[in-house]
N, C-alpha and C positions, 0 to 999 in steps of 0.2 A: 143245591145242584152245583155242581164243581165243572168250570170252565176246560173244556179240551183245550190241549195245547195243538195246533191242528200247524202242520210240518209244509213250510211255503217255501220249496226251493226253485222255483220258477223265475225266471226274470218277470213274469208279468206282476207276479208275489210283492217282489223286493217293490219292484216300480210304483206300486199299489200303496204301499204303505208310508214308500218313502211321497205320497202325492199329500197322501193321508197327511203326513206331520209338517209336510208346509201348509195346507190348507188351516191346520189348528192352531199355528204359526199367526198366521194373518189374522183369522177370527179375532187369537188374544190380541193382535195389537190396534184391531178396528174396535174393538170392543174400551180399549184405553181412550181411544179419540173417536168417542160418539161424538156426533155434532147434531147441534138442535136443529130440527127444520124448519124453524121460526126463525131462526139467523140468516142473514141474507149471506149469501156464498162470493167471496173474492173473487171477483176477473184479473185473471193478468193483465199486467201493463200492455196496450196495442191494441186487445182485441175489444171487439163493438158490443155495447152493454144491451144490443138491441138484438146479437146472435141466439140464435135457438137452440136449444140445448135437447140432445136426442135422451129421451127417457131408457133408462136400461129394459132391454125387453125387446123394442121397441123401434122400430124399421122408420130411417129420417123419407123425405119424400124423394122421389128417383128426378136427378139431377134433370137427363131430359127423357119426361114421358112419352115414348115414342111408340109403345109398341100397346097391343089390346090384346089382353086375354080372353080366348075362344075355344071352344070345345070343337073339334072336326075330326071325322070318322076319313082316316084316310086304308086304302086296299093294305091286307098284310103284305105284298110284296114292297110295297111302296116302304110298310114301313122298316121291314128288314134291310134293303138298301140303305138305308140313311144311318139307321142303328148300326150297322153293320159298319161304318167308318170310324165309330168310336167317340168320345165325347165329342159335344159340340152339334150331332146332328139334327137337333132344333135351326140352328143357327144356319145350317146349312142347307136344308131345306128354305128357309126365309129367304135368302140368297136367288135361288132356284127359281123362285118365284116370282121374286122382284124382279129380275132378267127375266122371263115370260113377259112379263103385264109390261116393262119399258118396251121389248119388242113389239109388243100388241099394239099400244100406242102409238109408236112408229110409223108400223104400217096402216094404222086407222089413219096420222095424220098425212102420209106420204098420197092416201089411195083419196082423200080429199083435197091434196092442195092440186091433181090430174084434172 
């Protein structure tokens, strides 16, 4: 069975091929300097032989965990507003809220110190 020669005049083409032959680039030369995983790995000078080393893949832990993942069903108009400003309206929304519940507070602690 005989290979088409198949006609890539695209810039996505060129881009493609040209990712193609660095990526075979690097292969051959990772493949020249295998390292054993039995050998302990050099630290540079400076840094703490006690630092953690993030596995490839693999998400290190969130500097400050501040926030908790929750599932909530908000009204579709609520959620069009917020969508509708463009990225970020997570963020914005939080905001929103967080001014609510400090004013809430406020006025709990305002209508108790009367």
């Amino acid at each position: 069975m005989k290979k088409e020669a198949v006609a890539t005049s695209s810039t996505f083409g060129k881009e493609r091929k040209r990712v193609a032959r660095v990526a075979k680039a690097v292969r051959a030369k990772d493949a020249e300097n295998v390292r054993d995983a039995n050998q302990p790995v050099e630290i540079a000078p400076g840094v703490s032989g006690k630092a953690k080393v993030r596995q490839p893949g693999r998400r290190g832990p969130q500097k400050l965990p501040t926030k908790v993942a929750v599932t909530v069903r908000y009204s579709p108009e609520v959620l069009d507003y917020f969508k509708a400003s463009g990225d970020g309206w997570q963020t914005r929304m939080n905001d929103v809220l967080r001014r609510h519940v400090e004013e809430q507070v406020q006025q709990h602690q305002q209508h108790r110190a009367a």
